[in-house]
MOPAC internal coordinates of N, CA, C and O (Angstrom, degrees):
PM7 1SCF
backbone

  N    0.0000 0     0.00 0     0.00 0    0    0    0
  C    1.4447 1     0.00 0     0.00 0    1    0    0
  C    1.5233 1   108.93 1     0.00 0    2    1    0
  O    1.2310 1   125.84 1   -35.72 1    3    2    1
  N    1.1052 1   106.39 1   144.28 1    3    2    1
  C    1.7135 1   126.46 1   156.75 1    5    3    2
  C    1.3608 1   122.74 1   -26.39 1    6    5    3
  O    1.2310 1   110.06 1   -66.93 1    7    6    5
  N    1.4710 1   136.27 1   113.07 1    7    6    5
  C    1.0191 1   126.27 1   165.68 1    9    7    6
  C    1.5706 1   124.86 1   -77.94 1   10    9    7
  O    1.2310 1   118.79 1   -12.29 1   11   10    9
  N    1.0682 1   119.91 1   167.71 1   11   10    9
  C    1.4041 1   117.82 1  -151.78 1   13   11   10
  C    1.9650 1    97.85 1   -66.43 1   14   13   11
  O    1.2310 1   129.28 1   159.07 1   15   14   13
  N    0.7133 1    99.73 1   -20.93 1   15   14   13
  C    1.9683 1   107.61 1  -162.66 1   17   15   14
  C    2.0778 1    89.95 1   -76.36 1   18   17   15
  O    1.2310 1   128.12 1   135.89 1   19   18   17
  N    1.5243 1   101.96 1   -44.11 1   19   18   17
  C    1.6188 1   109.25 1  -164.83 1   21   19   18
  C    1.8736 1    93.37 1   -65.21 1   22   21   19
  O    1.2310 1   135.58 1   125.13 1   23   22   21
  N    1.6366 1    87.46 1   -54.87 1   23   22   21
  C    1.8348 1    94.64 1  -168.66 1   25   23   22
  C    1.5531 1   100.90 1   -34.16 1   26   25   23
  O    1.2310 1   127.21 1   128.38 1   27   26   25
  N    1.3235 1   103.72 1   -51.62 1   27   26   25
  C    2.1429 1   101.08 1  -164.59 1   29   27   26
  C    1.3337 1   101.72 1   -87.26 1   30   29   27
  O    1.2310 1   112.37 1  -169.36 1   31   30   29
  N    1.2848 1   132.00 1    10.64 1   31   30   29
  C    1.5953 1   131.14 1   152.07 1   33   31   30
  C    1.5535 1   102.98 1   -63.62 1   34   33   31
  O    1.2310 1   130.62 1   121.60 1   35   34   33
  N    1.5254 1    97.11 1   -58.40 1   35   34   33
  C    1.7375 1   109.59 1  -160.10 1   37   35   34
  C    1.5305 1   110.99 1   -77.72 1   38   37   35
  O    1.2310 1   113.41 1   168.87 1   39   38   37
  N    1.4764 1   130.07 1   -11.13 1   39   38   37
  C    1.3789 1   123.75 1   167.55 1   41   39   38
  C    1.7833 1   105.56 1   -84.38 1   42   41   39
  O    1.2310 1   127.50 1   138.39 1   43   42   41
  N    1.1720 1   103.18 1   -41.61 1   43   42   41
  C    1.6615 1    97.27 1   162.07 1   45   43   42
  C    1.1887 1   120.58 1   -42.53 1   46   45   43
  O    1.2310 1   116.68 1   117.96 1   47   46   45
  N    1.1941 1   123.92 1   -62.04 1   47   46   45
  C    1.5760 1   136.13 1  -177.41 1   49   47   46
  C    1.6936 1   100.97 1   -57.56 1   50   49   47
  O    1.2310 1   122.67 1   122.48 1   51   50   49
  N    1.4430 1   112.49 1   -57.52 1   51   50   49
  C    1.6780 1    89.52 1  -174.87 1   53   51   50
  C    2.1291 1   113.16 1   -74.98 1   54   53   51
  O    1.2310 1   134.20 1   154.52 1   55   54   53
  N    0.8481 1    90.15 1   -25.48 1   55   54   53
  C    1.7793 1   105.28 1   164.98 1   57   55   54
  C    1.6729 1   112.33 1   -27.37 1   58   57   55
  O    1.2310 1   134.02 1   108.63 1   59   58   57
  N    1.9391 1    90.50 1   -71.37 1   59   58   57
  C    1.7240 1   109.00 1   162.24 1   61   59   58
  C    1.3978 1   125.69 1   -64.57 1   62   61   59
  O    1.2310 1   126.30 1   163.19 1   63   62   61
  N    1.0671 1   105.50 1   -16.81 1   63   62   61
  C    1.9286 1   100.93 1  -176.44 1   65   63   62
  C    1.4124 1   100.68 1   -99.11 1   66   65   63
  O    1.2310 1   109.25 1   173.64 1   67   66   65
  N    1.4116 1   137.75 1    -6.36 1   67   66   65
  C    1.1401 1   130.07 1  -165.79 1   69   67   66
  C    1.8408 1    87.87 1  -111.96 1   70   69   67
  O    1.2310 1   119.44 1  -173.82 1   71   70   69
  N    0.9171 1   118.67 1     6.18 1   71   70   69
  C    1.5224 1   128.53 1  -178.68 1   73   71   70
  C    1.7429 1   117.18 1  -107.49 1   74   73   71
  O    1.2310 1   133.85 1   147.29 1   75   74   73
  N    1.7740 1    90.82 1   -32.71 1   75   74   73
  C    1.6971 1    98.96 1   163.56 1   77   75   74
  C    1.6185 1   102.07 1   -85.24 1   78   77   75
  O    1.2310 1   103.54 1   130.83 1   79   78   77
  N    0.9225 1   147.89 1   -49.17 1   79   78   77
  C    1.3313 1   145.41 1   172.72 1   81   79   78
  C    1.5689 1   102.82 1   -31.15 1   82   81   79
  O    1.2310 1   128.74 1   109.14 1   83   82   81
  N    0.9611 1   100.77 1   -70.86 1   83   82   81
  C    1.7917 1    99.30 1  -162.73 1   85   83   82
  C    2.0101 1   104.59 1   -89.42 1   86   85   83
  O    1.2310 1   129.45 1  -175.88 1   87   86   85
  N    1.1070 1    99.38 1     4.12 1   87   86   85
  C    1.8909 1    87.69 1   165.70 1   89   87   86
  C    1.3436 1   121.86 1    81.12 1   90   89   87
  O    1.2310 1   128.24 1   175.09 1   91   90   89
  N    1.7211 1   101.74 1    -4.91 1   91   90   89
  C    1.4618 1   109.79 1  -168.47 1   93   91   90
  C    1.5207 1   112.85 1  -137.43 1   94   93   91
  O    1.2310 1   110.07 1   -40.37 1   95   94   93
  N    1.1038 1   136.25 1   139.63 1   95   94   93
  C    1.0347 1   140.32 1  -175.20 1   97   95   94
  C    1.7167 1   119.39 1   -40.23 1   98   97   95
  O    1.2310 1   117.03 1   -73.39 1   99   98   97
  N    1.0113 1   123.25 1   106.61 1   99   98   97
  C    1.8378 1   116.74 1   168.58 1  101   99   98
  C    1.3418 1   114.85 1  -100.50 1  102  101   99
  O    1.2310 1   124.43 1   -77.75 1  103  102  101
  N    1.2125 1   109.10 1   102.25 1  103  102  101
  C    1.8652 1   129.49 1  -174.62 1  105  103  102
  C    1.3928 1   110.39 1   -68.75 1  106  105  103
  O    1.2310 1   103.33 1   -25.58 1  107  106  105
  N    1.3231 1   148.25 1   154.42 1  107  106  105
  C    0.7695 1   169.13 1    97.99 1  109  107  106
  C    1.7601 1    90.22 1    18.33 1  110  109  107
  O    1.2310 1   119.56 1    82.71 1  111  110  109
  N    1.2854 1   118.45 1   -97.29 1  111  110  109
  C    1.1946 1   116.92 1   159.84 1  113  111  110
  C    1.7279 1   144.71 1    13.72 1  114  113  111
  O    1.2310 1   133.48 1   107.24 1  115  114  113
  N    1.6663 1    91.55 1   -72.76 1  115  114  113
  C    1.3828 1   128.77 1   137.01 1  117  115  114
  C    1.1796 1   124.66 1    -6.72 1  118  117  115
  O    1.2310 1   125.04 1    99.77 1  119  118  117
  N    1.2007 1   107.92 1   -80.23 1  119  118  117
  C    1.6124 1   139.63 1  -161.69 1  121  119  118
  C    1.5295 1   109.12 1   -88.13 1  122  121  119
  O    1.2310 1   121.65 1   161.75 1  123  122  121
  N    1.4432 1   114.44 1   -18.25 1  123  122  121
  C    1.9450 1   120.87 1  -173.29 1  125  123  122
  C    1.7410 1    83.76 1   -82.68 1  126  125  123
  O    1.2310 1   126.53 1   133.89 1  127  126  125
  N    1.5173 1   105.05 1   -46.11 1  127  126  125
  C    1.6650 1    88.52 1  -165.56 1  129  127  126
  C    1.4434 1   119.44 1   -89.59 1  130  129  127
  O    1.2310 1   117.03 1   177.92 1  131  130  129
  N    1.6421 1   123.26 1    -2.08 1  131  130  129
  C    1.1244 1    79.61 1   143.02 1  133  131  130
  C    1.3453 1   121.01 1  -157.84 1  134  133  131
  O    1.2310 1   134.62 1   -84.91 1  135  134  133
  N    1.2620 1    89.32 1    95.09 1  135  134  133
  C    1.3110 1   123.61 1   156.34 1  137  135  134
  C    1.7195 1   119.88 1  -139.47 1  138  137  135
  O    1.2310 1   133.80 1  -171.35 1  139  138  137
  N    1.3565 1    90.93 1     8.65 1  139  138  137
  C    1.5263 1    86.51 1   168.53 1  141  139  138
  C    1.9165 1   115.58 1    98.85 1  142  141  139
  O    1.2310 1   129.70 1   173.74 1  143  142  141
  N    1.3548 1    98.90 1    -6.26 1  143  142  141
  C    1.6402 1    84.45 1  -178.55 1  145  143  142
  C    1.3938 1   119.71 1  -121.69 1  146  145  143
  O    1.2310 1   105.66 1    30.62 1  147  146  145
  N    1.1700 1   144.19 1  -149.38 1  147  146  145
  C    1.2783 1   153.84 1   127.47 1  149  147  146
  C    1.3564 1   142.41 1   -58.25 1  150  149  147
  O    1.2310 1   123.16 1   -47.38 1  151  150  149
  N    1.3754 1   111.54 1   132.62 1  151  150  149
  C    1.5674 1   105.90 1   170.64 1  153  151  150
  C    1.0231 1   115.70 1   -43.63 1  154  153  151
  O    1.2310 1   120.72 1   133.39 1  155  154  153
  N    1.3308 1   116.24 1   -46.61 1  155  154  153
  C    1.8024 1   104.63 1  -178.63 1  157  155  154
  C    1.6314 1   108.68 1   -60.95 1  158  157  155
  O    1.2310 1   108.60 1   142.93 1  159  158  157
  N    0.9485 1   138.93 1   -37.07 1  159  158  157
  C    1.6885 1   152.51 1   176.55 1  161  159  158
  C    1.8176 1    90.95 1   -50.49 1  162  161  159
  O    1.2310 1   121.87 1   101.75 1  163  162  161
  N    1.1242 1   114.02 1   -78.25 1  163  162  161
  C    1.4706 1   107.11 1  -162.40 1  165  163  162
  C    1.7538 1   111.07 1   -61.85 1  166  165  163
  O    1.2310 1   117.32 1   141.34 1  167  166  165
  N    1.2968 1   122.71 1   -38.66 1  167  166  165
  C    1.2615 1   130.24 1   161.95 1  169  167  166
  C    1.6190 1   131.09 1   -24.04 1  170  169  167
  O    1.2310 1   126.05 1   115.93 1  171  170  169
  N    1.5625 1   105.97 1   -64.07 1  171  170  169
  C    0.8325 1   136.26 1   131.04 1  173  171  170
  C    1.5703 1   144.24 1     4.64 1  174  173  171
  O    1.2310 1   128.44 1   101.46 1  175  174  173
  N    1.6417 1   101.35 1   -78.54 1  175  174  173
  C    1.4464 1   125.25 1   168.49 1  177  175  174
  C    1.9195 1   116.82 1   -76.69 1  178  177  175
  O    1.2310 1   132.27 1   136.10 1  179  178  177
  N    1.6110 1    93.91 1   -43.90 1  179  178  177
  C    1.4837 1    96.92 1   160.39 1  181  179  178
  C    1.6839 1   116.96 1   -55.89 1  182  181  179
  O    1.2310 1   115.12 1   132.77 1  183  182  181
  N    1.0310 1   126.86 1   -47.23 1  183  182  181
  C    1.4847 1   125.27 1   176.48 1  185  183  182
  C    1.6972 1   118.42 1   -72.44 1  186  185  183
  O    1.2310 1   116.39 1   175.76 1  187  186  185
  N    1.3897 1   124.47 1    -4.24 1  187  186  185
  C    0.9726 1   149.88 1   148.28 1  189  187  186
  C    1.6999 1    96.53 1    77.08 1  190  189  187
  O    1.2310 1   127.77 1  -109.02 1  191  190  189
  N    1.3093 1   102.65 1    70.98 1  191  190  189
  C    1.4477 1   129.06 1  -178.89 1  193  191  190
  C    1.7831 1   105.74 1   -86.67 1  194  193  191
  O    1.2310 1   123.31 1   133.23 1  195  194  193
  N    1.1913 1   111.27 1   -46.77 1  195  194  193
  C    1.7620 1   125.20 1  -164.97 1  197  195  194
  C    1.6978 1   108.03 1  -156.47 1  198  197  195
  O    1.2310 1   135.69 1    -5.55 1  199  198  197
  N    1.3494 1    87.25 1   174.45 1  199  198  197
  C    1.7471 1    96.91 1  -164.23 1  201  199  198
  C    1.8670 1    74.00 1  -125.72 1  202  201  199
  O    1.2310 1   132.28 1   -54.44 1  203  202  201
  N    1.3091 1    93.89 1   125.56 1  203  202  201
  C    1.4898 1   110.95 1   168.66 1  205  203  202
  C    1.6041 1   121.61 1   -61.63 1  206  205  203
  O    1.2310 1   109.58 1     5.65 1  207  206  205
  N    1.1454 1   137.14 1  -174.35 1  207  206  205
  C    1.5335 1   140.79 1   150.12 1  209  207  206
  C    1.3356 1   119.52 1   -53.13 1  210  209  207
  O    1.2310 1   114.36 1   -15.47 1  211  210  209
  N    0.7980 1   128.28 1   164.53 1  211  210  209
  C    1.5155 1   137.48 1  -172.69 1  213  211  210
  C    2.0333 1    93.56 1   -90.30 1  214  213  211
  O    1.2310 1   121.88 1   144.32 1  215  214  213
  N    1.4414 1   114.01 1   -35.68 1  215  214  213
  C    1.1350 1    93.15 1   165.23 1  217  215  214
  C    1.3288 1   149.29 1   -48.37 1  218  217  215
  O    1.2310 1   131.79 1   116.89 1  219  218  217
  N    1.5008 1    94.85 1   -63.11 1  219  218  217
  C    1.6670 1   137.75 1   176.84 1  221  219  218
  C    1.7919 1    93.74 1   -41.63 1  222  221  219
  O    1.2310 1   132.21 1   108.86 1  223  222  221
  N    1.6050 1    94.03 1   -71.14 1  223  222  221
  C    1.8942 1    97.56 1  -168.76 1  225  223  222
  C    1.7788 1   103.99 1   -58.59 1  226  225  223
  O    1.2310 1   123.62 1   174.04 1  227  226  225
  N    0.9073 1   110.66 1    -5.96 1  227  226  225
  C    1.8693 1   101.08 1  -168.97 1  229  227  226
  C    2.1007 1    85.71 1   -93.00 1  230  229  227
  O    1.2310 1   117.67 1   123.07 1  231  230  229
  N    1.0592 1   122.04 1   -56.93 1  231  230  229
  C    1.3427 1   132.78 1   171.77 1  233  231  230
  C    1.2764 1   106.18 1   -35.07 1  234  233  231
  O    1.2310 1   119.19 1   112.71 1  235  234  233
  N    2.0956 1   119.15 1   -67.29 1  235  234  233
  C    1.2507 1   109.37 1  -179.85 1  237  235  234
  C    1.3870 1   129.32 1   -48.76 1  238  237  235
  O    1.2310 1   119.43 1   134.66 1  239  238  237
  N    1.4091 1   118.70 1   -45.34 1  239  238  237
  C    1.3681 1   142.04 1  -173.33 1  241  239  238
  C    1.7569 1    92.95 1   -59.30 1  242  241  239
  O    1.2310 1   117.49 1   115.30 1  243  242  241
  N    0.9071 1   122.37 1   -64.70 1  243  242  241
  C    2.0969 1   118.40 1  -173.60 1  245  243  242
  C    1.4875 1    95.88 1   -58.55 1  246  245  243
  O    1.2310 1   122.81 1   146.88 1  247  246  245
  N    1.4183 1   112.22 1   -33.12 1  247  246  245
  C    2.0914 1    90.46 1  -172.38 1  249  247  246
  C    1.6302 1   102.62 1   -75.65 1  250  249  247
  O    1.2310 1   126.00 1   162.60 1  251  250  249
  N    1.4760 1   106.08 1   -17.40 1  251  250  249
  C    1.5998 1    82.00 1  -166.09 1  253  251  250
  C    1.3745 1   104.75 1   -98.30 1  254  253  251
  O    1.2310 1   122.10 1  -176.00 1  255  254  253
  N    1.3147 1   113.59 1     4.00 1  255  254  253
  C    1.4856 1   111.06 1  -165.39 1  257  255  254
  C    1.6374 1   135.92 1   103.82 1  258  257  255
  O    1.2310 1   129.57 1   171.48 1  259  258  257
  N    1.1616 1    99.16 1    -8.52 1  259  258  257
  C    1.5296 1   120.83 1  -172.89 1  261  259  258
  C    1.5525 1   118.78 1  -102.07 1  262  261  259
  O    1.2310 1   120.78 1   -25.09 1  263  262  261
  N    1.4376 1   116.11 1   154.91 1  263  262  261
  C    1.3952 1   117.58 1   161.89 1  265  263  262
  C    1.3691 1   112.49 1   -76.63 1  266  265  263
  O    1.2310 1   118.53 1   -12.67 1  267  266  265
  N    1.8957 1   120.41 1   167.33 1  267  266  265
  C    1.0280 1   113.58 1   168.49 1  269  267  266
  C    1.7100 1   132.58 1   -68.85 1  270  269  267
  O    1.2310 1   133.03 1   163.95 1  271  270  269
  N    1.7827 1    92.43 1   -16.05 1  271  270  269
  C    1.5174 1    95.03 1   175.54 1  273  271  270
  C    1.5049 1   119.95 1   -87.04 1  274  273  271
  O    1.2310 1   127.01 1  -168.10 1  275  274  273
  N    1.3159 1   104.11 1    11.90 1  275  274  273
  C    1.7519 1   103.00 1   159.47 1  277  275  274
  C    1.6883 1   104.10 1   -86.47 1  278  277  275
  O    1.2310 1   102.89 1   141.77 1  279  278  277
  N    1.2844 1   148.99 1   -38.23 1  279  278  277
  C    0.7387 1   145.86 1   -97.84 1  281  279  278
  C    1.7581 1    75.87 1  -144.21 1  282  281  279
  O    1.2310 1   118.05 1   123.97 1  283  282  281
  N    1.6287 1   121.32 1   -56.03 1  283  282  281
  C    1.6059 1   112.68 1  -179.97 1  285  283  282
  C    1.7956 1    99.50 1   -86.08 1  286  285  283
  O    1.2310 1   112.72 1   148.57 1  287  286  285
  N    1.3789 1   131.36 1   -31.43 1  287  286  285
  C    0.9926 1   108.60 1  -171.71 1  289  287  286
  C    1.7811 1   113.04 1   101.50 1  290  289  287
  O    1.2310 1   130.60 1  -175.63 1  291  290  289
  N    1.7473 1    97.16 1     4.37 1  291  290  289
  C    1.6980 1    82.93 1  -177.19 1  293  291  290
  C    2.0167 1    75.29 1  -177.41 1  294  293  291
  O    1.2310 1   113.23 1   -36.93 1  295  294  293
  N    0.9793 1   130.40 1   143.07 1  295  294  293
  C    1.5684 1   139.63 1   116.06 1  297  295  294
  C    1.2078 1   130.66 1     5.43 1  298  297  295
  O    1.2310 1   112.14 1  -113.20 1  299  298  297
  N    1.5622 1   132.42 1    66.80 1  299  298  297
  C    0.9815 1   129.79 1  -148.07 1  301  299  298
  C    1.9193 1   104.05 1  -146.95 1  302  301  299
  O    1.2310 1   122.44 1   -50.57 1  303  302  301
  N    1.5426 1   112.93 1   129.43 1  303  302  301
  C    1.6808 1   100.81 1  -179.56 1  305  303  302
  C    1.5393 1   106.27 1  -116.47 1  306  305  303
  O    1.2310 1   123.33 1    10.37 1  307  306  305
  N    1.3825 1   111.22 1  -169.63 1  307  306  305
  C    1.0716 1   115.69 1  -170.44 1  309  307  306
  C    1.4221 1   127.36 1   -34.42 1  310  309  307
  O    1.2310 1   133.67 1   120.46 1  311  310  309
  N    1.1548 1    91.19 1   -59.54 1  311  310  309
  C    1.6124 1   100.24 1  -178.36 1  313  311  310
  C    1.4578 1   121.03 1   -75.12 1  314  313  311
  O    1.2310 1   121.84 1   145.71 1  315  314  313
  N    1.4777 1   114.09 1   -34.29 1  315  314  313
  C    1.2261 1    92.97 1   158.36 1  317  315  314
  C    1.6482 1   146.97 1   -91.36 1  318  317  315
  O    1.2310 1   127.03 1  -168.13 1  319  318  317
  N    1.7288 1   104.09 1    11.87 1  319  318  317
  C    1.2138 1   105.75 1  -176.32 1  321  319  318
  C    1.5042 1    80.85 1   -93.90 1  322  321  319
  O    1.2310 1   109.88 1   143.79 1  323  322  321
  N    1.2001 1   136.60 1   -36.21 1  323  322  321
  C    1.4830 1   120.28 1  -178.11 1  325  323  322
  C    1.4327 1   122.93 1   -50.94 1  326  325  323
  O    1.2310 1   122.39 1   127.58 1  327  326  325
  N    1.5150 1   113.03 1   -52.42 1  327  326  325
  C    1.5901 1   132.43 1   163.04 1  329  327  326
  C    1.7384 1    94.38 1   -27.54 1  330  329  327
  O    1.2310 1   126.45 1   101.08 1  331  330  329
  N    1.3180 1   105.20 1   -78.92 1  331  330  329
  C    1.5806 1   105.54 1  -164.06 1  333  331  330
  C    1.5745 1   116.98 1   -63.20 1  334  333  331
  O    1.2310 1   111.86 1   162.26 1  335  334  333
  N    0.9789 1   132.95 1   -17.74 1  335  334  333
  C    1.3147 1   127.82 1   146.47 1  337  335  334
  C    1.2014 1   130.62 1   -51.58 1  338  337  335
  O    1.2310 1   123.68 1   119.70 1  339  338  337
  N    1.1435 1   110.55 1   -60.30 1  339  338  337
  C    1.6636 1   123.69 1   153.69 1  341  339  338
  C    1.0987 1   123.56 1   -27.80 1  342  341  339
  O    1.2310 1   119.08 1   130.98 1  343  342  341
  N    1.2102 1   119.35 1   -49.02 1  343  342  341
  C    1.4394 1   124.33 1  -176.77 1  345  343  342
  C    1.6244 1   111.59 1  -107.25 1  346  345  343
  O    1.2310 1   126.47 1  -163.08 1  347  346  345
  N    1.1586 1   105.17 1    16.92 1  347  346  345
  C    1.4113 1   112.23 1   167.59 1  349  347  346
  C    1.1471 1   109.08 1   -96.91 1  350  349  347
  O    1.2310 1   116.83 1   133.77 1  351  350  349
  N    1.8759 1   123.63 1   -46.23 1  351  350  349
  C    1.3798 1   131.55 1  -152.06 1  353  351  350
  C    1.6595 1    81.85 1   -97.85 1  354  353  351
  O    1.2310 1   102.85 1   159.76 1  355  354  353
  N    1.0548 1   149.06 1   -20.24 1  355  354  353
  C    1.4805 1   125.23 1   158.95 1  357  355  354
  C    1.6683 1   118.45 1   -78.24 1  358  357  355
  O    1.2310 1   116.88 1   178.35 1  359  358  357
  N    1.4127 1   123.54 1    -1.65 1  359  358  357
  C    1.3006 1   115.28 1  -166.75 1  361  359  358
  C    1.7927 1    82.99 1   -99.06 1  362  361  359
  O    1.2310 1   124.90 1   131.35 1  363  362  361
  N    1.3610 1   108.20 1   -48.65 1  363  362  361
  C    1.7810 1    94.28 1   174.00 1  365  363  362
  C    1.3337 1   142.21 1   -49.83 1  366  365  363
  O    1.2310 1   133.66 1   151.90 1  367  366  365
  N    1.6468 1    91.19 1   -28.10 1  367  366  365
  C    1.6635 1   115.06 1   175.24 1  369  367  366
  C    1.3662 1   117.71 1   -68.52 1  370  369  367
  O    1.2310 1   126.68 1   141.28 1  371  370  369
  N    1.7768 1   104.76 1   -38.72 1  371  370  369
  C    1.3675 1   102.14 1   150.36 1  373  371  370
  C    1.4759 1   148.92 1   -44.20 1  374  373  371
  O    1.2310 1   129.28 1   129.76 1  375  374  373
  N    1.8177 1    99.71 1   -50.24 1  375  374  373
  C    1.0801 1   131.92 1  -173.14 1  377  375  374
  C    1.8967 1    95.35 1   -56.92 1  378  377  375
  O    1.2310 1   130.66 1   121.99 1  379  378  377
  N    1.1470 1    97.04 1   -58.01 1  379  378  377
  C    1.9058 1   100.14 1  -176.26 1  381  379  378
  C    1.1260 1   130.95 1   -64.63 1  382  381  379
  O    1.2310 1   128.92 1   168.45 1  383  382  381
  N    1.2069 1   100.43 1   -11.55 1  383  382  381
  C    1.8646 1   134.61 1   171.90 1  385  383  382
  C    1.3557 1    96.86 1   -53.60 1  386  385  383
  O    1.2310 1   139.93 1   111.56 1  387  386  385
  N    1.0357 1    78.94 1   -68.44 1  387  386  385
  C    1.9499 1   103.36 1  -154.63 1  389  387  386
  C    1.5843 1   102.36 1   -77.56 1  390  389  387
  O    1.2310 1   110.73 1   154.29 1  391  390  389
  N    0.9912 1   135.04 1   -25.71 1  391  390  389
  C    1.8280 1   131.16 1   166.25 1  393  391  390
  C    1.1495 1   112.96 1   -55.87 1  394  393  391
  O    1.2310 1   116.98 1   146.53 1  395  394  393
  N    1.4499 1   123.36 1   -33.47 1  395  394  393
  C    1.2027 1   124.57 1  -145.21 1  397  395  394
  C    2.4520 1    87.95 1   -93.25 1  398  397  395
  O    1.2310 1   125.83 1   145.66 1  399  398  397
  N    1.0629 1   106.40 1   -34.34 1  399  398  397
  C    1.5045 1   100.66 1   161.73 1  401  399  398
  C    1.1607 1   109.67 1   -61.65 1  402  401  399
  O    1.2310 1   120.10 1   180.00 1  403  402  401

């Protein structure tokens, strides 16, 4: 799977391609409303801050036009993109643990 920096490469990229498709600009903006969130939310994910819900990204991926495996980089469902989050945001939690010695 996608790391968080790739993920907000690849919602950019389908963001822009769903913007060459239709001839017209798709904003950032755009894309918070509708799908339900905030500019600060998409901002955010573009800068590749966090890995969204399994909802949200299944939602983002249909507005822009894309599958989810553009977006993770591999074939992945509920449960296991959740699993790997999970065990991402505790391996970092670790990671910050342990800097701080």
């Amino acid at each position: 799977m996608n790391d968080t920096k790739t993920l907000g490469v690849k919602v950019r990229e389908a963001r822009d391609n769903r913007s060459r498709r239709s001839g017209k600009q798709f904003t950032q903006q755009m894309l918070a409303a509708k799908i339900g969130e905030t500019l600060k939310w998409v901002r955010k994910l573009e800068k590749g801050e966090f890995y969204p819900d399994w909802d949200s990204l299944v939602l983002l991926a249909d507005t822009c036009g894309v599958e989810t495996t553009f977006l993770l980089g591999e074939d992945l469902d509920r449960e296991k993109y959740n699993d790997s989050i999970r065990g991402g945001q505790v391996s970092r939690t670790i990671e910050s643990e342990l800097r701080r010695y």
